[in-house]
N, CA and C of each residue as an Amber inpcrd file, in Angstrom:
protein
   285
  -9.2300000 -56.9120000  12.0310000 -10.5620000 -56.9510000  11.4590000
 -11.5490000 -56.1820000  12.3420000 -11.3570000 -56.3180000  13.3300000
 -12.2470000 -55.6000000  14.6810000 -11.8790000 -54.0540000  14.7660000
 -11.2130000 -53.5260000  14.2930000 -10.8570000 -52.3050000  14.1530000
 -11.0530000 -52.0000000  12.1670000 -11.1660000 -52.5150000  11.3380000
 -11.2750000 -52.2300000  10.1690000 -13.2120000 -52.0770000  10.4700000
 -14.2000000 -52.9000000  11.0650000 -15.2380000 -52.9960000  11.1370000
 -15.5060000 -52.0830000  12.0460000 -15.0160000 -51.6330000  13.4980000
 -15.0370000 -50.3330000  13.9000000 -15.1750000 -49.3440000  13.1620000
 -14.3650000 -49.3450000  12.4980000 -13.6950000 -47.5560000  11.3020000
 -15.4280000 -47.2880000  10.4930000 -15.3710000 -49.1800000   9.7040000
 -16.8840000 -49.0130000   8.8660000 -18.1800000 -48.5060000   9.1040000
 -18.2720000 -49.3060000  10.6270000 -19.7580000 -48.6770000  11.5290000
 -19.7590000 -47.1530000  11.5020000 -18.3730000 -46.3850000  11.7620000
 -18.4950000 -44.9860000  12.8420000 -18.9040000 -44.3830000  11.3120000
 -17.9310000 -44.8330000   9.9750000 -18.1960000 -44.0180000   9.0660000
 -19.7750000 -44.2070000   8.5300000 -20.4060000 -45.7910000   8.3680000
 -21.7400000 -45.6970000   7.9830000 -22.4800000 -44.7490000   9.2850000
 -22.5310000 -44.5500000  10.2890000 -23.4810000 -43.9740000  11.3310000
 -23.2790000 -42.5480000  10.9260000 -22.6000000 -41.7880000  10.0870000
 -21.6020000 -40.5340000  10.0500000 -22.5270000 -40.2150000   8.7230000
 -22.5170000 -41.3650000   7.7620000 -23.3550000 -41.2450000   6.2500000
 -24.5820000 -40.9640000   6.4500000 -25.1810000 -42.4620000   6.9910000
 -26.7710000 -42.9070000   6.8920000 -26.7450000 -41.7760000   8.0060000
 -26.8010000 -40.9700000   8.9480000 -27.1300000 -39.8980000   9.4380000
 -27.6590000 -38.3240000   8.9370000 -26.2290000 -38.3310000   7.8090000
 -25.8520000 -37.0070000   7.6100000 -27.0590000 -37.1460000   6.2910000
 -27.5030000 -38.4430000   5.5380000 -28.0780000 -38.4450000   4.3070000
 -29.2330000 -38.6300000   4.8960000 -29.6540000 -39.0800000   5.8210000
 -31.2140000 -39.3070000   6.2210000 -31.7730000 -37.2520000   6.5340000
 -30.8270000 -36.7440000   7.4160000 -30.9830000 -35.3880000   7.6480000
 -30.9890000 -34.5350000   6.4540000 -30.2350000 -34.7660000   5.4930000
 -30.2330000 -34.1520000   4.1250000 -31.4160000 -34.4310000   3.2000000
 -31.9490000 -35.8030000   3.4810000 -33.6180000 -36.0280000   2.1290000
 -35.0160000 -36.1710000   2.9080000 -34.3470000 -36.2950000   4.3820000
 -35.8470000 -36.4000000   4.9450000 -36.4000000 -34.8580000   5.0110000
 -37.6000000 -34.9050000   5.3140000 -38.3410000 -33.5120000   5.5030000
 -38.1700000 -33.3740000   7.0320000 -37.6830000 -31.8580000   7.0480000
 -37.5660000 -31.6370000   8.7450000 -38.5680000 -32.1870000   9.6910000
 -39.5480000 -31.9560000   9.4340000 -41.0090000 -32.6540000  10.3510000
 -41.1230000 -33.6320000  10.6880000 -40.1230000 -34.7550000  10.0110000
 -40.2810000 -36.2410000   9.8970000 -38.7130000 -36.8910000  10.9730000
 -37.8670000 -35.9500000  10.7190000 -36.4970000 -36.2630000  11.2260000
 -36.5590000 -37.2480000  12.4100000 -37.5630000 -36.8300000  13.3900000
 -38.0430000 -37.4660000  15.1190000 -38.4670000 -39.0170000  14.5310000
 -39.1220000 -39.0200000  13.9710000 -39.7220000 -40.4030000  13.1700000
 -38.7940000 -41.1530000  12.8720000 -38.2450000 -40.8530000  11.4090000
 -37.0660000 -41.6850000  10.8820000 -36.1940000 -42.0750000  12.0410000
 -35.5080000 -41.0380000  12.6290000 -34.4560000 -41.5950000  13.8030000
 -35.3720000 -42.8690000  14.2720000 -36.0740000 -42.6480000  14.7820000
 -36.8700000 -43.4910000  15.7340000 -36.7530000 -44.9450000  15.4580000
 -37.4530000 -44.9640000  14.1570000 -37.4260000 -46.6010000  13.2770000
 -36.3420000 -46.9770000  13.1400000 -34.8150000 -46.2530000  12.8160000
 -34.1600000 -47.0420000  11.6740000 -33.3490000 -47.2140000  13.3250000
 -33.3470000 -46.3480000  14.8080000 -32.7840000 -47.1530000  15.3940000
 -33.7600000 -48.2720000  16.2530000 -35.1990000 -48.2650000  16.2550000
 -35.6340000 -49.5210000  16.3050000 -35.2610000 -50.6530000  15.7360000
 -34.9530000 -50.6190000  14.0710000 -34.9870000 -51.3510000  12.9530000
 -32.8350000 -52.1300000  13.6820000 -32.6550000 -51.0810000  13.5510000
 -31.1970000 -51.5620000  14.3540000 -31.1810000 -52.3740000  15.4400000
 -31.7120000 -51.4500000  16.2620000 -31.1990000 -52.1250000  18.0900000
 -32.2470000 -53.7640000  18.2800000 -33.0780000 -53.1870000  17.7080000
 -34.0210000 -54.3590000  17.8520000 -33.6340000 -55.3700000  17.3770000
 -32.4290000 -55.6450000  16.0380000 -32.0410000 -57.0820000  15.5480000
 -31.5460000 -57.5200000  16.8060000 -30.4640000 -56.8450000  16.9400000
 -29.2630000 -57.5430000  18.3840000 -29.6980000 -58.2710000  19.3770000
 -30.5890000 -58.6160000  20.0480000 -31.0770000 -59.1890000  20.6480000
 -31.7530000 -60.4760000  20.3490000 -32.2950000 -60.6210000  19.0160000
 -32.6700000 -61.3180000  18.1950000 -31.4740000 -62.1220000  17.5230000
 -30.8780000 -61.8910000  17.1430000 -28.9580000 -62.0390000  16.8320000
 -28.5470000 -62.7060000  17.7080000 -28.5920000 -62.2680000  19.0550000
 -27.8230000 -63.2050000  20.0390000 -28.3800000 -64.3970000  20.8370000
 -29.6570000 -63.9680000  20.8780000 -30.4940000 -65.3040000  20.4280000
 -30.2100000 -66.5340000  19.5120000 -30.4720000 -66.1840000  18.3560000
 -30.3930000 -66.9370000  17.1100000 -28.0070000 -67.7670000  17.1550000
 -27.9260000 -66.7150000  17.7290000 -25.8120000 -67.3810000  18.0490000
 -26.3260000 -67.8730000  19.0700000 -26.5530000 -67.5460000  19.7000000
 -26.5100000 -68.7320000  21.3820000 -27.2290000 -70.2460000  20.9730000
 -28.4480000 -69.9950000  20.2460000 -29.0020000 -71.3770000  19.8850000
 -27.9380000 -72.0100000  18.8120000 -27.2240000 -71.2860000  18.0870000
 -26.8700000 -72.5700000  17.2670000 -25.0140000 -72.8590000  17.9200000
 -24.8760000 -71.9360000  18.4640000 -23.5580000 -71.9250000  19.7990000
 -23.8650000 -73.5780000  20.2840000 -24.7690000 -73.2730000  21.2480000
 -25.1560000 -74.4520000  21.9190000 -25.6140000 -75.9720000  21.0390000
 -25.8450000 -75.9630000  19.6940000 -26.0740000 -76.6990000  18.9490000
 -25.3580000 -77.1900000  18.4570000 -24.5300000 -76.4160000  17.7570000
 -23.4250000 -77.1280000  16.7650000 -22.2670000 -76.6410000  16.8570000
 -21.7150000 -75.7280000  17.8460000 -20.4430000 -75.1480000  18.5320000
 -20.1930000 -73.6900000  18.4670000 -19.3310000 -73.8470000  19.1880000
 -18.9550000 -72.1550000  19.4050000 -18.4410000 -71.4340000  18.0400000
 -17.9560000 -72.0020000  17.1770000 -17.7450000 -71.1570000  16.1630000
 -18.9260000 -71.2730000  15.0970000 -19.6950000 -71.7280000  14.7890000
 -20.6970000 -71.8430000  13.5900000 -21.5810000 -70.3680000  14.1030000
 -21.6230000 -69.4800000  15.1780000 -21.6730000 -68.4800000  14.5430000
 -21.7560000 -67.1910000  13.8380000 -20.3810000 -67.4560000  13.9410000
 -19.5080000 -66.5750000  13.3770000 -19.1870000 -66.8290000  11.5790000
 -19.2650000 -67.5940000  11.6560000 -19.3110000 -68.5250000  10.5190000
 -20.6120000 -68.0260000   9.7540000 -22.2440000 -68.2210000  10.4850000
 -23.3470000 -68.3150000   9.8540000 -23.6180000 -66.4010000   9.4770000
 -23.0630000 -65.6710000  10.5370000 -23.1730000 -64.4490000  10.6230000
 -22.5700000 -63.7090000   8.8820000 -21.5280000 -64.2030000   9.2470000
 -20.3190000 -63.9280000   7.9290000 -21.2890000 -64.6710000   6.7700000
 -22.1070000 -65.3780000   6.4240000 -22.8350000 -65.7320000   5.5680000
 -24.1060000 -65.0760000   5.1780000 -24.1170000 -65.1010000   6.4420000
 -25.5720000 -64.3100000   6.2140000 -25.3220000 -62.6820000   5.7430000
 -24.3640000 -62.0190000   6.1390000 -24.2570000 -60.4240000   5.9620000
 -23.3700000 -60.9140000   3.9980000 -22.8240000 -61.5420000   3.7010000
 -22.5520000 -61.4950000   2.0710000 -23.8000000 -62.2980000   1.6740000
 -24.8950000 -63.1320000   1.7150000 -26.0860000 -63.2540000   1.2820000
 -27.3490000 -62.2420000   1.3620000 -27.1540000 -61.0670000   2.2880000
 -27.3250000 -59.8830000   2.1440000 -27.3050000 -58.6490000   1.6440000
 -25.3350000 -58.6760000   1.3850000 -24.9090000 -57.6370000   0.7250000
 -25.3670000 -58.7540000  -0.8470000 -25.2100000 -59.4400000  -1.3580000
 -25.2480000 -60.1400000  -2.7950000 -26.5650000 -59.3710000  -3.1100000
 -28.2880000 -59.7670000  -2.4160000 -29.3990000 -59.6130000  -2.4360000
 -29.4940000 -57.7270000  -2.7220000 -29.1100000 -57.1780000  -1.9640000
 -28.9340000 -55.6390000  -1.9060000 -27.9570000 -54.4530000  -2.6210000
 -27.2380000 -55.1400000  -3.0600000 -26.4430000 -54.4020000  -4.1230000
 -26.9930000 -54.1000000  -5.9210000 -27.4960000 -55.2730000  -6.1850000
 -27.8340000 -54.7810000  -7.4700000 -29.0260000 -54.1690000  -7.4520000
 -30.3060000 -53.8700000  -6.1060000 -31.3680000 -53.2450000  -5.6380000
 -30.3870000 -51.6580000  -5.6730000 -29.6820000 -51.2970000  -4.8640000
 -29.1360000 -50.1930000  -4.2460000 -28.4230000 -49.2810000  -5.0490000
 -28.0220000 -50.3540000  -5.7690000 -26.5020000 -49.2470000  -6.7670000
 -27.0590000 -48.4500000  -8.1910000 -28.4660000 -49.0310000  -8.3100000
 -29.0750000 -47.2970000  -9.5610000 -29.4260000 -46.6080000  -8.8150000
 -29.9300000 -47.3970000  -7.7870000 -30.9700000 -45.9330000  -6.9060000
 -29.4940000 -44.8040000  -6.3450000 -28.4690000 -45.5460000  -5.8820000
 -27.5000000 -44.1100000  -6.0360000 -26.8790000 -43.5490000  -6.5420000
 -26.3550000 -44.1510000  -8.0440000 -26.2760000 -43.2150000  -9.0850000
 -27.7030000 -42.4220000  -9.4150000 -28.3720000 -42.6750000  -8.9800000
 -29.7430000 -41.5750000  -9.4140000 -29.9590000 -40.2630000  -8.3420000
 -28.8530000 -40.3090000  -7.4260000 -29.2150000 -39.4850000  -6.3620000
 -27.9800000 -38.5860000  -7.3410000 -28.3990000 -36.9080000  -6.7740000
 -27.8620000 -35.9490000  -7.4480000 -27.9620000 -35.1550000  -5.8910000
 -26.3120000 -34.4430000  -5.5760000 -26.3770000 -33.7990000  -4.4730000
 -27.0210000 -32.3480000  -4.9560000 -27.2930000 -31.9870000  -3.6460000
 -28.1150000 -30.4970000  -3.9750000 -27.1000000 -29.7770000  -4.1130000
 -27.0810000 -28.5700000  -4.8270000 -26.3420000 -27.5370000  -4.7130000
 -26.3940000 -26.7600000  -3.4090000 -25.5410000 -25.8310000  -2.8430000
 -25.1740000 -25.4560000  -1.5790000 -25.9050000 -24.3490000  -2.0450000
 -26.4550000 -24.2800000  -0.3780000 -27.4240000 -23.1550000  -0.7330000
 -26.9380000 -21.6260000   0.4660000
C-alpha cells in the first residue's frame, strides 16, 4: 500500500504540475506554486497535530483509521464537484 500511494503522489505532483503550467498565465506561475505548496505543506503539521492528539486519546491506531475516513469523506464531497469541470476541459492543440 505504501508503495501503491508512493506511485499516486509522484504521478499526481507530475499532473497537478504539468496542468497548473499548462492553464495558468505565465506571470502568475511564481504565485500559484507558492499557495498550492503553502496550501500542501502547511496541512502536515496541522495533521500531525490533530494524530498525536487523538494517538494519545484513544490509541495508536484511531489515526490511521480517522485519516482513511477523512480522505474518502473528501474524495465522496469532491468528485461529483470535479468530474464536469473535467470533462469540460478540452486539451489545446500543439502548437
Amino acid at each position: 500500500l505504501v508503495a501503491v500511494m508512493g506511485y499516486a503522489f509522484t504521478m499526481w505532483n507530475v499532473i497537478s504540475v504539468s496542468t497548473r503550467q499548462e492553464l495558468g498565465p505565465a506571470q502568475l506561475l511564481g504565485r500559484g506554486t507558492s499557495v498550492y505548496r503553502w496550501l500542501g505543506w502547511g496541512e502536515l503539521p496541522l495533521g500531525a497535530l490533530a494524530g498525536g492528539f487523538l494517538a494519545s486519546w484513544l490509541g495508536l491506531r484511531i489515526p490511521f483509521v480517522a485519516a482513511g475516513a477523512l480522505r474518502l469523506l473528501v474524495l465522496g464531497i469532491s468528485l461529483p464537484v470535479l468530474m464536469p469541470a473535467l470533462r469540460r476541459l478540452r486539451p489545446r492543440p500543439a502548437s
